[in-house]
N, C-alpha and C positions, 0 to 999 in steps of 0.2 A: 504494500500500500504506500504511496506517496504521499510525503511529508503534510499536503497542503488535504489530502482527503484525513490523515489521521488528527490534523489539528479541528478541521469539522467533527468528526466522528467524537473526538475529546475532549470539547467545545462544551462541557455540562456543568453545573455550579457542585461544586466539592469542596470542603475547608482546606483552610491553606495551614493546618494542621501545628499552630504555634503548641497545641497541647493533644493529650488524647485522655479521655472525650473530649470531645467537644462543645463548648458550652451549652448548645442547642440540644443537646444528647445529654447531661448532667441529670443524675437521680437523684433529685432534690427529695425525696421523701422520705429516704431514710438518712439522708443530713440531718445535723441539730448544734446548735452552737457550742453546748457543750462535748461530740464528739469533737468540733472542729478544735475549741482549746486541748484535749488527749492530745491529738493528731499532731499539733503544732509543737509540746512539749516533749513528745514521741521521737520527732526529728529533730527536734533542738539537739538534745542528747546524743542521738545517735552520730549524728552529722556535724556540731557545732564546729568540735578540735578537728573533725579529719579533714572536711574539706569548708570549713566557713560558711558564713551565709550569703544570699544576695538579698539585697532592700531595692525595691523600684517603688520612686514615691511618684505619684499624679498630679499634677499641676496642672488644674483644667481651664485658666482662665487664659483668654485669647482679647484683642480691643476688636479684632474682627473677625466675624466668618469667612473661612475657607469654604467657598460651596462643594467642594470635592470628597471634603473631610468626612472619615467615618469614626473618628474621637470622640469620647465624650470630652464635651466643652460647655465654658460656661462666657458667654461675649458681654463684658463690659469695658469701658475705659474710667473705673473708679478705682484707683488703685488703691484706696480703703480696705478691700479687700484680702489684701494680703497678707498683713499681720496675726487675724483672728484664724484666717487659713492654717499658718505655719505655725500658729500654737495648737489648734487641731491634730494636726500630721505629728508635732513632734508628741505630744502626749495620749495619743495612738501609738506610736510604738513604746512609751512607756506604758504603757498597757499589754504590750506582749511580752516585755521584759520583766512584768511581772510572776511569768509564766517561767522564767530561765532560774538554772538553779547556779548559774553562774553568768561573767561574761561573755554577751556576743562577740564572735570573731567576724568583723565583717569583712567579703572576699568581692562584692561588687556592687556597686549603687548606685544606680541608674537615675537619673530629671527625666520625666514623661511629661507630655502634653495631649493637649492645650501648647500654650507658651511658656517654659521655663523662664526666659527674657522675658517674659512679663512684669515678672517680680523685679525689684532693683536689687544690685547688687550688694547691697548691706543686709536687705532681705534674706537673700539665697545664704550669705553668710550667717546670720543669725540659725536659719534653717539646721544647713549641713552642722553648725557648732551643736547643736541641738539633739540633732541624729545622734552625734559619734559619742554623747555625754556619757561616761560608763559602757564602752565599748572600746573593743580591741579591734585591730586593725591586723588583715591575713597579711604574711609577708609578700603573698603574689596581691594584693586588693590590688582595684581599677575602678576609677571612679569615671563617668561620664554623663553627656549632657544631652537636650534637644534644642536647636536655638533658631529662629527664627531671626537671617540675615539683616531684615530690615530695621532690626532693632537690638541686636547682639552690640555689646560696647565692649569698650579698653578695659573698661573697670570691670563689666561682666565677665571676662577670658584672665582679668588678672588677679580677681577676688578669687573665682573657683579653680584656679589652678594653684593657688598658696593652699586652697582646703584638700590639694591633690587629684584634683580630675585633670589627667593628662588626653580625653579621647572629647569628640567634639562630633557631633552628626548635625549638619545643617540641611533644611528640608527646601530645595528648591522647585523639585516639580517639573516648570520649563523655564526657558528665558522667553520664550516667546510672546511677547506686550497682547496679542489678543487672546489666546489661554491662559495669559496672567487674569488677563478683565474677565470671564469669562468665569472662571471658578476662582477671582477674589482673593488673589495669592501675589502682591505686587514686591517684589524685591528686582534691583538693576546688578547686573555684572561684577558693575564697580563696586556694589555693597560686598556683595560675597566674593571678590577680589581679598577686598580691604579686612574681613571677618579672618577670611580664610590665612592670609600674609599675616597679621595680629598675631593670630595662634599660634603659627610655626613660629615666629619668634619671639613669644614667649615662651616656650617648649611644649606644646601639645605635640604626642607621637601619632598621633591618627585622628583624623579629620574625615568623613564621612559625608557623602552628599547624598538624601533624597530624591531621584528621579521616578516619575510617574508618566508610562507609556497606555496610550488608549482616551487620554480626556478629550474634554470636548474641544470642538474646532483646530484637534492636533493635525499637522502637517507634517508629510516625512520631512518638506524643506528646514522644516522648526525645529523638527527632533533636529536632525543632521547639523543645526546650527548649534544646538543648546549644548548635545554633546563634543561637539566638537570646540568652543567653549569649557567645558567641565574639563577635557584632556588636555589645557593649555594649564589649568588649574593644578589638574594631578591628585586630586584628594586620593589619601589612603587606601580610602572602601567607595564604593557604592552600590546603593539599593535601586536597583529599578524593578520597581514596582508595576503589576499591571492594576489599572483604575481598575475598583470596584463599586460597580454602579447598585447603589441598595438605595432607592428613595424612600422604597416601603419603612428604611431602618432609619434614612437621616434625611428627613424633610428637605433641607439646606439643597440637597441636588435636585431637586427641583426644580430651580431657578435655570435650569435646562431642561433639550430630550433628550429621547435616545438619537433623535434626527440628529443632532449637535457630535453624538460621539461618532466614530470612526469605527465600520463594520468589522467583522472577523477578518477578513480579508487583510483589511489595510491596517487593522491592529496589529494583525502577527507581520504585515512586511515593518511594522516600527517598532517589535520587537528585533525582529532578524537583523535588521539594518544598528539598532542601536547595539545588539550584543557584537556585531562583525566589528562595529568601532571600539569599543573597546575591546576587544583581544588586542586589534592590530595596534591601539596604544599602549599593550604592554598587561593589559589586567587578564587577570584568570578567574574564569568562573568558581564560585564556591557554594553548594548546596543549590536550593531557588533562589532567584532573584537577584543575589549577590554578586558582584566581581570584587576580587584587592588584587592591589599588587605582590609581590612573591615577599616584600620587605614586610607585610604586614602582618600581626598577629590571626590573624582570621584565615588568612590562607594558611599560614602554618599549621594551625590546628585541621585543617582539612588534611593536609599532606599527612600528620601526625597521627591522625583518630582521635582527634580528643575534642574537636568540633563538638557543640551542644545547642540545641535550640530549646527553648521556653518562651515563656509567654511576653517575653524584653524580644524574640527575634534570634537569629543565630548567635553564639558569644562563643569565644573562645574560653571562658572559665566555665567549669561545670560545680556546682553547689546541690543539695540533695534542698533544701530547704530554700525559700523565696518567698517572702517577705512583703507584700503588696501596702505601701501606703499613700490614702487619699481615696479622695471620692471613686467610687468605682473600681480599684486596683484591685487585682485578682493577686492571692497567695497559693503558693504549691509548696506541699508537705512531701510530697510522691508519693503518698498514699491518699492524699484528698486535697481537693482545691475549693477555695472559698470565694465568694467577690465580696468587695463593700458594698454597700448602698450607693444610685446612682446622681441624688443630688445634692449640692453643699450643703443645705439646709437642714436636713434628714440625717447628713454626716454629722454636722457640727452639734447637733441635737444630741445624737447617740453618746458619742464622744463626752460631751456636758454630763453625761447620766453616765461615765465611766463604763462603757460600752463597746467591746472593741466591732466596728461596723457593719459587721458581714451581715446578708440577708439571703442567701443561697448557697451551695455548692455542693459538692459530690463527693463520695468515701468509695475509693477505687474498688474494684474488686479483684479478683485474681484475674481473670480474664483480661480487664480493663488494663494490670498492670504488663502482662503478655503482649496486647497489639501496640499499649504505648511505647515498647522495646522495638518493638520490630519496625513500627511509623518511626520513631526517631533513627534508629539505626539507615532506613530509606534516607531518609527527608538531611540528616545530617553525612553518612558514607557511602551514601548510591548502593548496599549492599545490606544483605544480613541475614544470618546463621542461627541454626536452632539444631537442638538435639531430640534423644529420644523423649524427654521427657514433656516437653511440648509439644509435640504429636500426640500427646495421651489426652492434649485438650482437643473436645470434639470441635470448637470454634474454629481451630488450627485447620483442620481439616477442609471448613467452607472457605476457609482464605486462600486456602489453595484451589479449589473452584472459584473461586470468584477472580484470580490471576490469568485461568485460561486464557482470555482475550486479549490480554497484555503480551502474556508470553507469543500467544500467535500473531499480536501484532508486529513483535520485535522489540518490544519497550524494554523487555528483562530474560534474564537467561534464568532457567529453574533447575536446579539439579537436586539430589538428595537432601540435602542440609542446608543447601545453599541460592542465594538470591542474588542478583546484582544486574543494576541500573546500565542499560547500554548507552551508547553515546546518541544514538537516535532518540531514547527514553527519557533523556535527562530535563528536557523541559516539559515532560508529563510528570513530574514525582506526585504530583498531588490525586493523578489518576491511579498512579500504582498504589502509593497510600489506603488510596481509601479501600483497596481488597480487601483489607484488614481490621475495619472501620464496621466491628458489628455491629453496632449502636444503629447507624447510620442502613446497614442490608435492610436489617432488621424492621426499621419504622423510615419507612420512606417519607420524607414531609409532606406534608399536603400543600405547604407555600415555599415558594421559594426563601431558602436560610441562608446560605453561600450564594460570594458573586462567581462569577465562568470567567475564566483566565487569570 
């Protein structure tokens, strides 16, 4: 089959599999907050010394809507807000460290948005001082950020790189002035020039660019421009992302159509076109979506095996325990995952009544922790291995029915024990994925939950 009939044929909405289950698959019924606190002190313990934690904290406030965006956000330009946020967030996690019977070792802490640059840089410092108060610090930790170029400062890159964030992802999207208008996203060259030059010399070691292929009114001329642009630049990493079109999930994309976006067709030639630019500038693909260059910690870990994806995205540290704080952040135990509540109001409520925020999540099962080995093992080394004793699970068995089509398409090679992602495959991981994906055979939705591509 040719390339262009198997991307039709695999053209169908599937998660993009940052966890397993799936949020939309989570067995919320037999959750309960007090399993989730066992669960959380469960892997404290187990996990703290050997490998550290990670902490990804939410920062959902933006001055603007992104029409593209599928974050939770919160749009004001009253910067009032920030203070009562950051005492929220930090006695939230004083609230889980109630739960430790010692100190946290932290191994990685991630700024999410919304816009972390929201907040001012006395802010952000007040925060992270906030965080690390009776905490230890892993000897590999990595701290990093999310910064919206048009408002990233000297003092923002020179405040949180004294608190030790040496890694920086700035989210551009395109450069092109009427997809900027178009989905509400205005930052100039010259900004993320100037963001990006800043960093590097104040010593950030990886700098990260956001690309997004498939929005509305994209052009291959645009792409072809924007990256070619981003490769004068050189960022470390980059994400290119394909838009997911969810109106039913964030109103915000409404403010177009589907007429606006660019068909299957001409979306996979701006993927094809943007991935051939970067190789020949030197980057190497790593898992989905991803390229770095061979200098960067991200590609190493691919080369290595020690590559890990969660719910922050691919990272090259792996931690058993993860930490979610602020409105809506999701934590993983690896035996169960939790979200917070999804509005500030309802947070800061909780929070006030010494409450730690969660209002759903899931306690793995045995099953549950089997396909999340083998999805990750995909999704992050294109490959993966099982014995006999996973064959004695009958689920195992439909996973390997459910690859037949894969393997007859060429996506993957199947032998005894063994699995692995072909070079023809590698931009379907999220169709091979989901073989594995009972949850998901299981109870087919009845509305569309996943975007396609």
């Amino acid at each position: 089959m040719e390339t262009a009939e198997l991307i039709k044929k695999y053209s169908v909405p599937v998660p993009r599999y940052t966890s397993y289950p799936t949020v939309p698959y989570w067995d919320e019924t037999t959750f309960s907050y007090d399993k989730w606190i066992n669960s959380v002190r469960e892997s404290f313990t187990a996990s703290n010394k050997e490998s550290g934690i990670s902490l990804y904290i939410h920062l959902p406030f933006c001055e603007n809507l992104c029409t593209y965006c599928g974050c939770n956000t919160r749009i004001t330009k009253n910067h009032s807000v920030e203070i009562p946020y950051i005492n929220a967030v930090i006695r939230e996690w004083e609230l889980y460290k109630l739960n430790f019977d010692e100190k946290p070792i932290v191994k990685e802490l991630h700024l999410g948005g919304g816009t972390p640059t929201f907040f001012s840089s006395e802010n952000l410092n007040l925060l992270i001082n906030g965080i690390l108060t009776n905490c230890e610090l892993h000897s590999n930790a990595e701290f990093s950020f999310e910064a919206h170029p048009a408002n990233t400062t000297e003092q923002h890159l020179e405040t949180l790189y004294k608190l030790g964030f040496k890694r920086l992802s700035l989210g551009i999207q395109d450069f092109d002035k009427e997809v900027q208008k178009v989905i509400n996203r205005m930052q100039s060259y010259e900004q993320v020039e100037y963001v990006t030059n800043t960093a590097r010399k104040i010593g950030y070691t990886s700098i990260n660019y956001d690309l997004i292929y498939g929005l509305p009114l994209q052009k291959l001329s645009g792409l072809i421009q924007t990256i070619t642009q981003v490769n004068q630049l050189r960022p470390d990493r980059i994400a290119f992302y394909s838009y997911a079109h969810v109106p039913w999930i964030k109103p915000g994309q409404r403010m177009f159509t589907e007429l606006d976006l660019p068909d299957t067709e001409a979306k996979q030639e701006l993927y094809e076109t943007g991935r051939k630019l970067f190789i020949e500038a030197g980057y190497e693909e790593v898992g989905m979506d991803h390229f770095a260059l061979k200098s960067d910690s991200l590609f190493n870990a691919q080369e290595n095996k020690t590559l890990h994806r969660n719910f922050m995205g691919y990272t090259h540290q792996y931690t058993e325990l993860m930490i979610g704080l602020g409105v809506s952040s999701i934590s993983d135990t690896w035996n169960a995952f939790a979200q917070n509540v999804k509005t500030v109001e309802e947070y800061k409520q909780l929070i006030a009544e010494d409450t730690i925020p969660v209002f759903k999540g899931h306690l793995l099962d045995s099953e549950d922790l089997l396909m999340r080995k083998h999805i990750l093992n995909i999704m992050c080394h294109g490959e993966t291995t099982w014995n006999d004793i996973d064959l004695l699970n009958d689920s195992f068995s439909l996973a390997f029915d459910n690859l037949e089509e894969v393997v007859k398409d060429g996506l993957v090679e199947k032998h005894d024990y063994t699995l692995k992602v072909t070079k023809r495959g590698t931009r379907f991981l999220r169709n091979i994925c989901a073989a594995f994906d009972m949850r998901l055979w299981r109870k087919q939705p009845e509305r569309q939950l996943f975007s396609i591509g």
